[in-house]
C-alpha positions in Angstrom: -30.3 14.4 -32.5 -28.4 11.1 -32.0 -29.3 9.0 -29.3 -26.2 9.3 -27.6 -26.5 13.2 -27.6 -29.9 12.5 -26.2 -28.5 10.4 -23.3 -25.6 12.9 -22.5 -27.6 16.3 -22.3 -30.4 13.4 -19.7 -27.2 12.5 -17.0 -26.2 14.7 -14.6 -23.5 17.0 -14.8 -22.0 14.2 -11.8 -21.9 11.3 -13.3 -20.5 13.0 -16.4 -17.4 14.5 -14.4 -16.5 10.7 -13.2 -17.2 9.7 -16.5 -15.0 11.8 -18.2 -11.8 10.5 -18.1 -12.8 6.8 -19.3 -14.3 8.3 -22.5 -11.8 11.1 -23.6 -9.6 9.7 -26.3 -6.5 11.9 -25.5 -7.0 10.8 -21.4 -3.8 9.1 -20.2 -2.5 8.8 -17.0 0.7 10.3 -15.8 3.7 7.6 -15.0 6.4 10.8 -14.0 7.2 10.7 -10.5 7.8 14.2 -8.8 10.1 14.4 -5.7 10.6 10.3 -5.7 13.9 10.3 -3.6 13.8 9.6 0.3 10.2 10.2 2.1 8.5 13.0 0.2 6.6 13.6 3.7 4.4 16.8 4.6 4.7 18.2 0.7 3.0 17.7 -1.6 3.5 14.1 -4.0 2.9 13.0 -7.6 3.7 9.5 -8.1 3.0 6.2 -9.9 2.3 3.9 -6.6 2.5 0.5 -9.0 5.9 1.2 -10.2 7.2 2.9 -7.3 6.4 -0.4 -5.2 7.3 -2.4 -7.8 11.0 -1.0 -8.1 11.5 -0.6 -4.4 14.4 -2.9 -3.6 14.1 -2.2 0.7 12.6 -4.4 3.1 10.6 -1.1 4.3 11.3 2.3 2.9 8.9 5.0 4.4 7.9 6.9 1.8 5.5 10.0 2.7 5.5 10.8 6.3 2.8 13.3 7.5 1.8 14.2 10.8 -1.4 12.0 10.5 -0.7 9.9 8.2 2.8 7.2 6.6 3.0 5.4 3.8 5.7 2.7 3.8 6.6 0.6 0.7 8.3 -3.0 1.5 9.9 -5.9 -0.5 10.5 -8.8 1.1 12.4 -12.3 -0.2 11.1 -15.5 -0.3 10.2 -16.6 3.4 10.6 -13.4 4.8 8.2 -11.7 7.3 6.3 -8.8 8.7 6.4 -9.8 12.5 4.0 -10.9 14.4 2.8 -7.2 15.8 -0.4 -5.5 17.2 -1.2 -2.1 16.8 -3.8 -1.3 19.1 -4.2 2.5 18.7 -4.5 2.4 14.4 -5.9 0.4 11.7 -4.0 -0.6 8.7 -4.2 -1.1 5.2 -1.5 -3.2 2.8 -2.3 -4.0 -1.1 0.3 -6.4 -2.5 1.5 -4.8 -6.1 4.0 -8.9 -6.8 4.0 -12.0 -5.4 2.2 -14.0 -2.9 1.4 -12.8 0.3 0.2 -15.3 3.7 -1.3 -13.4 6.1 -2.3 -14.7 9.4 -4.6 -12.4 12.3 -6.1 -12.9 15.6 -7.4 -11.1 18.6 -4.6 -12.3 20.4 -0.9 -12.9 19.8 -0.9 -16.9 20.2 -4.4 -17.5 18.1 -4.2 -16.6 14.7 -7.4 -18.1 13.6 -7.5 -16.0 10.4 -5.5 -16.9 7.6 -5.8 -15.6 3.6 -3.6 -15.6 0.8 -3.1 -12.4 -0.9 -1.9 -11.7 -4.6 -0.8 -8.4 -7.1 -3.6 -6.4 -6.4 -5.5 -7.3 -3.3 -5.4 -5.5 -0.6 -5.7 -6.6 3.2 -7.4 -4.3 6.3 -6.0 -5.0 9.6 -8.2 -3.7 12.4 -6.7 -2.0 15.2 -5.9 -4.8 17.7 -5.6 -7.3 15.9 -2.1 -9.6 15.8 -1.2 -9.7 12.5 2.3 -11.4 10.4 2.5 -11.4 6.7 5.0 -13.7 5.2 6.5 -13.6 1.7 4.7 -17.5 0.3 6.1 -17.3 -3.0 9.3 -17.6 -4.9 9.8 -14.0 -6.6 9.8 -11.0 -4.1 7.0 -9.8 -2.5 6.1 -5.9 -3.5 3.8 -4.3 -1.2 2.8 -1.0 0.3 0.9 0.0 3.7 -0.9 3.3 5.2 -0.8 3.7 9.0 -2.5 6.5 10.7 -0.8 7.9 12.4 2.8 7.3 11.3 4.1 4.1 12.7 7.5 4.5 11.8 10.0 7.6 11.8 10.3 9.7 8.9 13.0 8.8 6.7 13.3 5.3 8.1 15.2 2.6 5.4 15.9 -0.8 6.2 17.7 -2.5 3.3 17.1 -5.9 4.4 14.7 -8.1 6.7 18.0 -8.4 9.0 18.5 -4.7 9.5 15.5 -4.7 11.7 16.9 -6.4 14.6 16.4 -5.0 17.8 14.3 -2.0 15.9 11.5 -1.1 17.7 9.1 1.3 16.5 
């Protein structure tokens, strides 16, 4: 028996099951996006997250609304920003899919003492709490997405551009 037949029949049936998908040749991963118009909320979703940030042309589109839970894709143009805001009751997560993001937190809203740059593919917690502004540092547009829990936003909530959020309070 071949030492590799040795070694799979000695791992556990676990370890194989995560393993799986790495090691089967015909294993690809799906790119078609199922219900992808308008926020696909309290249904179920199949989508590709990367491209679907990537492409998303709104300042903030929210995407999948539940009752406990939003997702909320954003673009934003050079030297635009997420305000200055505090959300005291939720933690929340961002991963940046393009460009450069500056974020700045702080317990309170006039010391930011944290500051980090974030590029394609980190991501940034926010604890609940915390003041927190991210601003678009780069020169392309900045593509990222963010989970609240609970929703933070309405269902169905579209804002084209940075400007269209005047007065909006959510």
């Amino acid at each position: 028996m071949s030492s590799a037949k040795t070694m799979l029949k000695t791992l556990p049936a676990a370890v194989l099951l995560i393993a799986l998908p790495w090691t089967a040749a015909a294993y690809e991963p799906s790119t078609q996006m199922y219900g992808d118009h308008g926020d696909q909320g309290k249904q179920p979703w199949v989508f590709d997250i990367r491209t679907l940030t990537k492409e998303n042309e709104n300042y903030r589109d929210t995407r999948w609304t539940g009752e406990f839970f939003q997702m909320v894709l954003m673009s934003l143009e050079p030297g635009e920003v997420i305000d200055l805001e505090v959300h005291n009751n939720h933690d929340q997560f961002f991963r940046v899919e393009a460009g450069t993001a500056r974020i700045l937190m702080g317990e309170t809203e006039d010391n930011l003492d944290f500051e980090a740059t974030a590029t394609s593919g980190y991501g940034i917690m926010i604890p609940a709490g915390y003041w927190h502004k991210v601003e678009n540092a780069g020169d392309d547009a900045l593509k990222l997405y963010t989970f609240y829990a609970p929703p933070e936003h309405p269902a169905d909530t579209v804002h084209q551009r940075y400007e269209d959020t005047e007065g909006y309070e959510h």
